[in-house]
C-alpha positions in Angstrom: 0.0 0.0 0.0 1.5 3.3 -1.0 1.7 5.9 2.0 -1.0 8.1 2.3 -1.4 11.6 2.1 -3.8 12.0 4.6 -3.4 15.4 7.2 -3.0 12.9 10.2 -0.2 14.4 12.0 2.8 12.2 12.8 2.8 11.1 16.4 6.3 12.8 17.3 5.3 15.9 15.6 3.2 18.3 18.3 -0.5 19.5 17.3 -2.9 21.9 18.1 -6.9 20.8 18.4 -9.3 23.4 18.2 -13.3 23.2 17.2 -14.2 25.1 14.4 -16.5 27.8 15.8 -19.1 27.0 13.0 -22.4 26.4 15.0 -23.5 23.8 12.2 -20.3 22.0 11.7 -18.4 21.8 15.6 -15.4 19.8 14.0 -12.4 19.5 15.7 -9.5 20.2 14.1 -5.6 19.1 14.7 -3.0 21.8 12.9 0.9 21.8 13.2 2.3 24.3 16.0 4.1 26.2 13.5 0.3 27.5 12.9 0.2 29.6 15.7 -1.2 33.3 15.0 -2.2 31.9 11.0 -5.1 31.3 9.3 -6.5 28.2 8.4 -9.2 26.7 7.1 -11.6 24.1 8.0 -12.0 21.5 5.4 -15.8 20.5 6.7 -17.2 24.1 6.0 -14.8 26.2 4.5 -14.6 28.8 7.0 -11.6 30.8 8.2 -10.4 30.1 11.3 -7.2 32.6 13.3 -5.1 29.9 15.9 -4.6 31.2 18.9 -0.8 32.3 19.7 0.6 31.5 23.0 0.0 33.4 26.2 3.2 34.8 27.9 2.2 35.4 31.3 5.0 37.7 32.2 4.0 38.4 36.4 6.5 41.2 37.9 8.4 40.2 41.2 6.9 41.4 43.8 10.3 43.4 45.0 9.4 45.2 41.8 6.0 45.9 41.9 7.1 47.4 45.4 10.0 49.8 44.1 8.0 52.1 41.5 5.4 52.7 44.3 8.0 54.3 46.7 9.7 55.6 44.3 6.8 57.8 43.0 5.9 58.5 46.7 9.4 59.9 47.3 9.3 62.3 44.2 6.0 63.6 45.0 6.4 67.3 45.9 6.0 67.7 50.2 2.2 69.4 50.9 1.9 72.8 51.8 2.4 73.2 55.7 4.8 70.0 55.8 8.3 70.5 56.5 10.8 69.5 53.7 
């Protein structure tokens, strides 16, 4: 039997599912990483579908979340009637 050309992924190659957000066709669909932030489209309806891109979830340290608050309190001009 010759080898197919089917889209079925490879198993050492990673993949993406996503449903196709067509209310009348819900298929799920498995794309190639590299896909990320494209366009593709689903084979069952024809619609255009964006893959997500990754989320990097860059949280501050919470030593520096801390510094830019004391640092705007020291530049702050002293009140009227407070002593330099």
């Amino acid at each position: 039997m010759p080898p197919s050309s089917s889209p079925i992924p490879s198993p050492n190659q990673s993949v993406i599912r996503i449903m196709c957000p067509n209310l009348a066709c819900k298929r799920v669909l498995a794309v190639p990483t590299h896909a990320r932030g494209k366009l593709v489209r689903c084979r069952s309806c024809g619609i255009n579908i964006r893959i997500p891109q990754l989320k990097q979830v860059e949280a501050p340290a919470p030593e520096e979340q801390a510094k830019p608050q004391a640092k705007s309190a020291a530049s702050q001009p002293p009140a009227k009637g407070e002593a330099a």
